[in-house]
C-alpha positions as CSV (number, residue, x, y, z in Angstrom):
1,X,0.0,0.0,0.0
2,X,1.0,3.5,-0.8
3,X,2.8,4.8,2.5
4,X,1.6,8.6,3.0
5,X,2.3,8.5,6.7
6,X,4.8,7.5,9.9
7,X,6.1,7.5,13.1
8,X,9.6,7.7,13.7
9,X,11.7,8.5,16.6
10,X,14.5,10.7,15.9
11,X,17.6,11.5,18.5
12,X,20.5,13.6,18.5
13,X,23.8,12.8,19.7
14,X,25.2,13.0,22.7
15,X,28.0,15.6,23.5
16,X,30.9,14.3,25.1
17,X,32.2,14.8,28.2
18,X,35.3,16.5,28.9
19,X,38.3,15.0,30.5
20,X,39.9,15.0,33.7
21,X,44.0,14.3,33.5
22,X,47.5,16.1,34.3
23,X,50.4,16.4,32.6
24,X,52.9,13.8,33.1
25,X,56.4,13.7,32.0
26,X,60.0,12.8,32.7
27,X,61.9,16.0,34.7
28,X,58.4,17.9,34.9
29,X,57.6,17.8,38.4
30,X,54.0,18.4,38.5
31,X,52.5,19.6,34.9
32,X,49.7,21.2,34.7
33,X,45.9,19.9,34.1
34,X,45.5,18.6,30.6
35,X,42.1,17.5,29.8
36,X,40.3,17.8,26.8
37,X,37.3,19.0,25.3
38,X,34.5,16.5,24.2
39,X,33.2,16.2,20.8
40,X,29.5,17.8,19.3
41,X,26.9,15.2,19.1
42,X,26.1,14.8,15.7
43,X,22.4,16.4,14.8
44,X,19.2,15.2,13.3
45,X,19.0,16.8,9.4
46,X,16.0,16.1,7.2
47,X,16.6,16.6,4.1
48,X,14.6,16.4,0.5
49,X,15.3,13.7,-1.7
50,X,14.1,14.0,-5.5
51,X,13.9,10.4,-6.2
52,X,11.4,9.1,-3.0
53,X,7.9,9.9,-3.9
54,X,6.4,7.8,-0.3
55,X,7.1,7.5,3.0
56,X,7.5,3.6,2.3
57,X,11.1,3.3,4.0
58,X,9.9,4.2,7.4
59,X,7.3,1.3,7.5
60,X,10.7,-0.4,7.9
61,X,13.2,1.0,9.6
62,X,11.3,3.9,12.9
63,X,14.2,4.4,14.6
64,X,17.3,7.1,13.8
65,X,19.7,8.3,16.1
66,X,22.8,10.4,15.3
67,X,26.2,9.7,16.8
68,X,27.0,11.0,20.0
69,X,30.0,12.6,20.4
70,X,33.8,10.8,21.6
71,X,35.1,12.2,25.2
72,X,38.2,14.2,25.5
73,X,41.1,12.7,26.1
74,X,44.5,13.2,27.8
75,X,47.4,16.0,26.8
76,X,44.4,18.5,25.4
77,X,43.0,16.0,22.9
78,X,40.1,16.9,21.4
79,X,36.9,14.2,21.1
80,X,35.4,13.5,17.9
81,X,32.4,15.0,16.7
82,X,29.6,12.5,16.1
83,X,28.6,12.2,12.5
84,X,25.1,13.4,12.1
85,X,22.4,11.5,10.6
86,X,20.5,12.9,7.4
87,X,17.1,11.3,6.7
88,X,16.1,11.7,3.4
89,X,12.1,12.4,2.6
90,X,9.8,13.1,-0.7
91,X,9.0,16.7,-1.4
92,X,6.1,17.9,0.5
93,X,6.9,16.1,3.7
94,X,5.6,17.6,6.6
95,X,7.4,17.2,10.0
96,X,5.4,17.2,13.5
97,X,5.7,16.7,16.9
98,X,3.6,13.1,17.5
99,X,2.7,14.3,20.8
100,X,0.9,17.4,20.3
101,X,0.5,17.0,16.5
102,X,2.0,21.0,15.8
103,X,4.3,21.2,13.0
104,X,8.0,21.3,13.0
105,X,8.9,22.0,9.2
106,X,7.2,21.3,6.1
107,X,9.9,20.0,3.5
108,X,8.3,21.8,0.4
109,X,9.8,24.8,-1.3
110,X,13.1,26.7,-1.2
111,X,13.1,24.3,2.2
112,X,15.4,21.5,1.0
113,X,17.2,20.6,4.4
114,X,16.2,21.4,7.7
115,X,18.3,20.5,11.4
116,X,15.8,19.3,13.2
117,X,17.5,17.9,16.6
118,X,20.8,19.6,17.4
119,X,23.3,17.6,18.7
120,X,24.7,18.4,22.2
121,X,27.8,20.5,22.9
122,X,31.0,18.5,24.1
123,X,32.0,19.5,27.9
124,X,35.1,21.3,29.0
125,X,38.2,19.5,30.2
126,X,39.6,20.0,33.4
127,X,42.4,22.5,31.6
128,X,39.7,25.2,31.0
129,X,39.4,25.7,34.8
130,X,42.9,26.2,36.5
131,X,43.2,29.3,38.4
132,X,45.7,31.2,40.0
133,X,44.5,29.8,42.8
134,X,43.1,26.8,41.7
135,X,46.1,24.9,39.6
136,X,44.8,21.6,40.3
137,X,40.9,21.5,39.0
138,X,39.8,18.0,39.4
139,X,36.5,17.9,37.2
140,X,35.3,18.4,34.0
141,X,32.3,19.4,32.1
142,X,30.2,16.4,31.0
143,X,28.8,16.8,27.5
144,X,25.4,18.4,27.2
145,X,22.4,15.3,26.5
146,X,20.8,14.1,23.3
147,X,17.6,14.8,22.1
148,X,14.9,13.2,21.3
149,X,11.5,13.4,20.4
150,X,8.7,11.4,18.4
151,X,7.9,12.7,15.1
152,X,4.6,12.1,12.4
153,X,5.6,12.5,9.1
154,X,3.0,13.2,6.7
155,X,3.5,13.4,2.9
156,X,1.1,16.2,1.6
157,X,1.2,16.0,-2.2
158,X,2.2,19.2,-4.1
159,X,0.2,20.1,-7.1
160,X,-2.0,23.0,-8.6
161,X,-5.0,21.4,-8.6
162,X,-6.6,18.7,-7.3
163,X,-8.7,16.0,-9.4
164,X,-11.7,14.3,-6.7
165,X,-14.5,12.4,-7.0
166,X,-15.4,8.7,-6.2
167,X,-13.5,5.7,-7.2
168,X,-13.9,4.6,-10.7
169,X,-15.5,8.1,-11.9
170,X,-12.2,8.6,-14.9
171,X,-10.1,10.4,-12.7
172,X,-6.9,8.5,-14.0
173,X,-7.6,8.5,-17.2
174,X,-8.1,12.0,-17.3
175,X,-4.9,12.5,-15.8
176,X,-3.3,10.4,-18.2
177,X,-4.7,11.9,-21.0
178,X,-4.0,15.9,-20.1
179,X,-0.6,14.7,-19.0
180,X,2.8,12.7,-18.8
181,X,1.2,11.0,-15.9
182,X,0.7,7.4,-16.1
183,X,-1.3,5.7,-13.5
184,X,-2.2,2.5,-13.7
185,X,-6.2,2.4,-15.0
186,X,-8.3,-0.4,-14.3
187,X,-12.0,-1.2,-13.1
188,X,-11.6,-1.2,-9.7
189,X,-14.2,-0.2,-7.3
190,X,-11.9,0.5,-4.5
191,X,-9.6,3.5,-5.6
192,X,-6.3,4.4,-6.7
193,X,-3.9,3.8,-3.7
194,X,-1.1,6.0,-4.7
195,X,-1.9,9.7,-5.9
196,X,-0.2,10.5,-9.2
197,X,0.8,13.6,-10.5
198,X,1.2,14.6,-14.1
199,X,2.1,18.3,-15.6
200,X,-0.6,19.8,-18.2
201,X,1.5,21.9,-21.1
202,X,-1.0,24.4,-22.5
203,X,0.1,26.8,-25.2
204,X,2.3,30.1,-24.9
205,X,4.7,28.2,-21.9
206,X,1.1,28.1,-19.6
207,X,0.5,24.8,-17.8
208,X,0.1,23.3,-14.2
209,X,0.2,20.7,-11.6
210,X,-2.7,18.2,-11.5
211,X,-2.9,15.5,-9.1
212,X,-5.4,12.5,-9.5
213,X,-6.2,12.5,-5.2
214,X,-7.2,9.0,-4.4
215,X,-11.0,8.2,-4.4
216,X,-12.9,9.7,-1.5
217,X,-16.0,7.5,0.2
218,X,-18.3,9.2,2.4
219,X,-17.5,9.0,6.1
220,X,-13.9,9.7,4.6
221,X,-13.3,12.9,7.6
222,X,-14.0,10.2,10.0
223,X,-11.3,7.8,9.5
224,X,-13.9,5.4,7.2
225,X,-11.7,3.2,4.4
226,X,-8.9,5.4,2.8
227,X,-10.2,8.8,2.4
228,X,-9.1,9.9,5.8
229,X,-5.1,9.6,5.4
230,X,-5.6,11.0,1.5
231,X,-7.9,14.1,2.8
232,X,-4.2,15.6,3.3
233,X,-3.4,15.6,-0.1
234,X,-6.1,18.3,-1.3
235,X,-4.8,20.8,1.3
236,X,-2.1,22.0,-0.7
237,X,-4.1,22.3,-4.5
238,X,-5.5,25.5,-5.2
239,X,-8.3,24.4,-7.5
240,X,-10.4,21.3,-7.2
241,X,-12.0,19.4,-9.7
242,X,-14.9,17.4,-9.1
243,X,-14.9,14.3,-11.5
244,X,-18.0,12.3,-11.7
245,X,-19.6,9.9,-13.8
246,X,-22.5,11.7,-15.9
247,X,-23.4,8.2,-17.4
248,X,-24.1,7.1,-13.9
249,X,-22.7,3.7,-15.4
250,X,-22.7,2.2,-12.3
251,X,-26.4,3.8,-10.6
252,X,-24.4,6.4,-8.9
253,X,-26.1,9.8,-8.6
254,X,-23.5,12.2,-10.1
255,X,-25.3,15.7,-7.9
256,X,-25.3,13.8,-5.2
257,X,-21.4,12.6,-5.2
258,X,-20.7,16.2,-5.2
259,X,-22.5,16.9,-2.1
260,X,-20.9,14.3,-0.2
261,X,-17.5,14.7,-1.2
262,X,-18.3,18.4,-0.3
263,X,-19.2,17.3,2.9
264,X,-16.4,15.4,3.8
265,X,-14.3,18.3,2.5
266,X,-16.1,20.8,5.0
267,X,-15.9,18.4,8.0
268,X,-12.0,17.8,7.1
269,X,-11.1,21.4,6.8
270,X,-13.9,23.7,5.8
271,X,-11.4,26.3,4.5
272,X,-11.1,23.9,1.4
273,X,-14.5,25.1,0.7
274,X,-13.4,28.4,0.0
275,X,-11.2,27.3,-3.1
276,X,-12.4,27.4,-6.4
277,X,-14.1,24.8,-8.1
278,X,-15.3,22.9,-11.5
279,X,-17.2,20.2,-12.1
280,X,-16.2,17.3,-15.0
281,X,-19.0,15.7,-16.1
282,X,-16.8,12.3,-17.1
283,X,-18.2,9.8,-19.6
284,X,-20.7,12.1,-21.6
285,X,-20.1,9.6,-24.6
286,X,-22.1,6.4,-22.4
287,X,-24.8,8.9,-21.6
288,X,-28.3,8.0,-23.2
289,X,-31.8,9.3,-22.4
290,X,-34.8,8.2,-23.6
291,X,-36.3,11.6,-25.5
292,X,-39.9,9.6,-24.7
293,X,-38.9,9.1,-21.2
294,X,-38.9,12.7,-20.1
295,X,-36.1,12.2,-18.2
296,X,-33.5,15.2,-18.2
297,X,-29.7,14.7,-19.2
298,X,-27.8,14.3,-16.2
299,X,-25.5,17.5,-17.8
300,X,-28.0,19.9,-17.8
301,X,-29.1,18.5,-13.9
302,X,-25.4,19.4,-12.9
303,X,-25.6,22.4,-14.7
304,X,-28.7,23.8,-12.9
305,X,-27.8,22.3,-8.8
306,X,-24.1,24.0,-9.2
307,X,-24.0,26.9,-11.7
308,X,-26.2,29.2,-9.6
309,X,-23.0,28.7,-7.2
310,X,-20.7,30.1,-9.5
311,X,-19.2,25.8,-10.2
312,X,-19.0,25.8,-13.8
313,X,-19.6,22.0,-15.4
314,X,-18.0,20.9,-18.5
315,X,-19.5,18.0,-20.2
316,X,-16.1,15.8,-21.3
317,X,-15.0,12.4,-22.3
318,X,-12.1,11.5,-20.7
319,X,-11.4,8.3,-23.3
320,X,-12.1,10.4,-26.3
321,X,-11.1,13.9,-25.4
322,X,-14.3,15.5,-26.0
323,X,-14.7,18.7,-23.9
324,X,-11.1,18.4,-22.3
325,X,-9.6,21.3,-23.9
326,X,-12.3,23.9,-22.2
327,X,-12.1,22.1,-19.2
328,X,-7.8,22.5,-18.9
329,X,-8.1,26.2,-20.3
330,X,-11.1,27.1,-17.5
331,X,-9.1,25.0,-14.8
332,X,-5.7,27.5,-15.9
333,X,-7.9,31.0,-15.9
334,X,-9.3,29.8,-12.4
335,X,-5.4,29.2,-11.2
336,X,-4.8,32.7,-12.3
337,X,-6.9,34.7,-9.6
338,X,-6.1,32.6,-6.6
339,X,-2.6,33.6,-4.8
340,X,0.4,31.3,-6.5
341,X,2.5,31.4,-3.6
342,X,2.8,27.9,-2.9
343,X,0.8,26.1,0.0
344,X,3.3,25.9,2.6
345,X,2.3,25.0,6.6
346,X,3.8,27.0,9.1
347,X,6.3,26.0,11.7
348,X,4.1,26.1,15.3
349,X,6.5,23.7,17.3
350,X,9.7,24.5,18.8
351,X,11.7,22.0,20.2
352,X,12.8,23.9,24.1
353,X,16.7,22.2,24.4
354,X,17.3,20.9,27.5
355,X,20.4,21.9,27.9
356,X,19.8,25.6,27.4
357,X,17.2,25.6,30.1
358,X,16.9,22.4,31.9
359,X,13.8,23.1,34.6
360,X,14.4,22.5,38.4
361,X,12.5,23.0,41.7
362,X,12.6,24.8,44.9
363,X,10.3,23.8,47.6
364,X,9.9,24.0,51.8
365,X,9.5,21.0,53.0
366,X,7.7,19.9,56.9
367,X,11.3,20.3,58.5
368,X,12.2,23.5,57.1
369,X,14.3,22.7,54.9
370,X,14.4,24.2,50.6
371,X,14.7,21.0,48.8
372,X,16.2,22.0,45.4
373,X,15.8,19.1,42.2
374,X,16.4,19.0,38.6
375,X,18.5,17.0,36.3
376,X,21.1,19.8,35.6
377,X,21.8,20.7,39.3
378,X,22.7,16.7,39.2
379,X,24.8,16.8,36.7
380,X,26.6,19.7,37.8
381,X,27.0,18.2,41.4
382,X,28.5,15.0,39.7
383,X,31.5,16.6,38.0
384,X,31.9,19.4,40.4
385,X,34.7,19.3,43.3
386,X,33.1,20.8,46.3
387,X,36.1,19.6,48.8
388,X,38.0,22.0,46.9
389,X,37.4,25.9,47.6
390,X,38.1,26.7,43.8
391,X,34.9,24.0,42.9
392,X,32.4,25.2,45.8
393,X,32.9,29.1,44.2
394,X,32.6,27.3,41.1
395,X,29.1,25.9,42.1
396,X,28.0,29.0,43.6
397,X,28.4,30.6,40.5
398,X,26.1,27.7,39.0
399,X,23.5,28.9,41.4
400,X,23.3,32.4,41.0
401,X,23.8,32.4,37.2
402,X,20.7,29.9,36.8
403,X,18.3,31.5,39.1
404,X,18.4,28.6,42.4
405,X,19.4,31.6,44.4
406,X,16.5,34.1,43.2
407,X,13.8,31.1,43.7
408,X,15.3,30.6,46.9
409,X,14.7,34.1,48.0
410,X,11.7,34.6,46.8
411,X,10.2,31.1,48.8
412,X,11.6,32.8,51.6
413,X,14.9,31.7,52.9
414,X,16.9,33.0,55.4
415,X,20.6,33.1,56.5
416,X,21.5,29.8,58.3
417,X,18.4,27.5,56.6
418,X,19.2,24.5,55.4
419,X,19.4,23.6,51.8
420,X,19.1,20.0,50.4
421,X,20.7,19.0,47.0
422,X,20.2,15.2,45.8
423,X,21.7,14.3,49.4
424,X,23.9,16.7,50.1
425,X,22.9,19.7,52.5
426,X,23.9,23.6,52.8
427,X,23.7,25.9,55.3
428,X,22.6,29.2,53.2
429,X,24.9,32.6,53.7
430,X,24.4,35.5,51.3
């Protein structure tokens, strides 16, 4: 089955952590600290790739992680950047965040590559921190944390208009006859899995995108059969075309396909209403009424429910031509007063690093006591060297630069309170 939609997890790369070491050599007494930095995680790039036209691959493989960065080493060696990992996607790819379904980057446009995850930055080694005072630092700067996040990708096909309409109404063999499209066209009452587009050369250089949008069935906006994962497609044409079966070869009411696929458009996204529309009325050449019937010809029906709504209907033959030619050079005036910027979705989701501002709390607990928690404050208590006079000044510093001293004053502390830290306590002096 055509693949229009996944869930992958993506994840930077891990910085790496500085090192901790000292200078030894023959006839030098007591070198100096030497520790190098770590190495840059590698990032997350997505990047367009001309030659996919599905999201297929990821129905195999949901899991991509860049490299994470080599530690530093001894006598100022510097780790390795990881390598970052660039996932390749069809045009018209949109990115967003699984869990709250807001978009990170649409892949359409001058938008060709896009970081999506950067990776983290490689710590300090111990040589960044010698002092006058302080010749002897004894830790390092671990490397700042992946990333990582759950993404939906969505492929949104790109094309100026739109052909719709119920399965086995002509819409392929329309499209293969207007263009250098070629679906595969068969009597099949389900629908055309994969949406094809083909480009329609008019005269004078004029011409445009169609796209044959798979077969819609009502109940479509509410996840019935196919038509719900497809709905996407139509969001980025800018005319629609409503193909339906005049003949009503198969007892199908062609007014009332319009309606419902209408319908499904407006309970989708009813701003698809507001684009402009025609009506082919496929298969004109299969039509016969009875003059002694009174019956009316379906043409003129279509003609009288839509026209008053400013939907002009073309009678055409999608086998034999007849009528195509109107319908293409109406289709290309209609494309002409609508904006041609191309549909592109707006980033809404920003991914907050981490490491830039990882959240912590202050609280009062029963005894007294300000019990202050969050994953960086543990980190930094890990590779910091409070023993050492040099590396409690150096955590203080930590503390006022983030903010854990402002929160503390504002919950109320007082000199000589006690502060706990992940086990260790502090008697607080400003």
């Amino acid at each position: 089955m055509f693949a229009d939609s996944a869930k992958v997890y993506i994840r930077s790369g891990k910085g790496g952590d500085g090192h901790v070491s000292f200078r030894r050599e023959l006839y030098v007494a007591a070198g100096g600290p030497d520790g190098g930095d770590g190495g840059r995680g590698g990032d997350v790039i997505f990047e367009v790739d001309d030659g996919l036209n599905t999201l297929t691959d990821f129905r195999h493989v949901r899991k991509y992680a860049a490299q994470d960065g080599e530690p530093g080493g001894k006598r100022r060696c510097h780790g390795a950047d990881g390598e970052d990992i660039i996932i390749k996607v069809p045009e018209g790819t949109v990115i967003k965040d699984f869990e709250s379904g807001k978009v990170i980057a649409d892949m359409s446009g001058d938008n060709r590559r896009e970081v999506i995850l950067k990776g983290g930055k490689g710590g300090l080694g111990n040589m960044h921190f010698a002092t006058s005072t302080m010749q002897v630092p004894k830790y390092a700067q671990p490397g700042q944390p992946a990333q990582e996040l759950w993404v939906q990708l969505e492929l949104k096909v790109i094309a100026d208009v739109g052909l719709v309409g119920f399965p086995n109404v002509g819409k392929s063999t329309l499209l293969s006859r207007v263009s250098n499209a070629r679906p595969k066209i068969a009597n099949y009452h389900f629908t055309t899995l994969n949406p094809h587009l083909g480009v329609v050369d008019l005269s004078e250089g004029q011409g445009f995108v169609m796209a044959d949008i798979p077969g819609l069935i009502e109940g479509a906006s509410q996840g019935v059969g196919l038509g719900y994962s497809f709905l996407k497609h139509i969001e980025r044409t800018k005319v629609l075309v409503h193909v339906v079966d005049a003949a009503s070869t198969e007892g199908r009411d062609p007014v009332a396909d319009i309606k419902a696929i209408n319908e499904e458009l407006r309970a989708y996204n009813p701003e698809l209403l507001k684009r402009p529309q025609v009506i082919a009325a496929n298969k004109i050449d299969a039509i016969y009424v009875d003059p002694e019937s009174g019956e009316e010809n379906p043409v003129e029906r279509l003609k009288k429910a839509f026209e008053p709504e400013g939907i002009q209907v073309f009678a055409i033959s999608a086998v034999s031509g007849q009528g195509v030619k109107e319908l293409l050079y109406h289709v290309n005036e209609l494309l002409k007063t609508v904006d041609q910027a191309p549909v592109i979705f707006e980033k809404e989701f920003e991914y907050q690093y981490q490491a830039e501002n990882l959240p912590y709390t202050v609280e009062k607990n029963e005894d007294g006591i300000y019990v202050v928690e969050g994953p960086k404050i543990e980190k930094m208590l890990g590779y910091t060297n409070l023993d050492s006079e040099k590396g409690f000044q150096f955590f203080q510093k930590f503390l006022k630069d983030s903010g854990i001293l402002t929160e503390l004053e504002k919950a109320g502390i007082e000199e000589g309170d006690t502060v706990r830290m992940y086990g260790l306590e502090f008697d607080y002096y400003k």
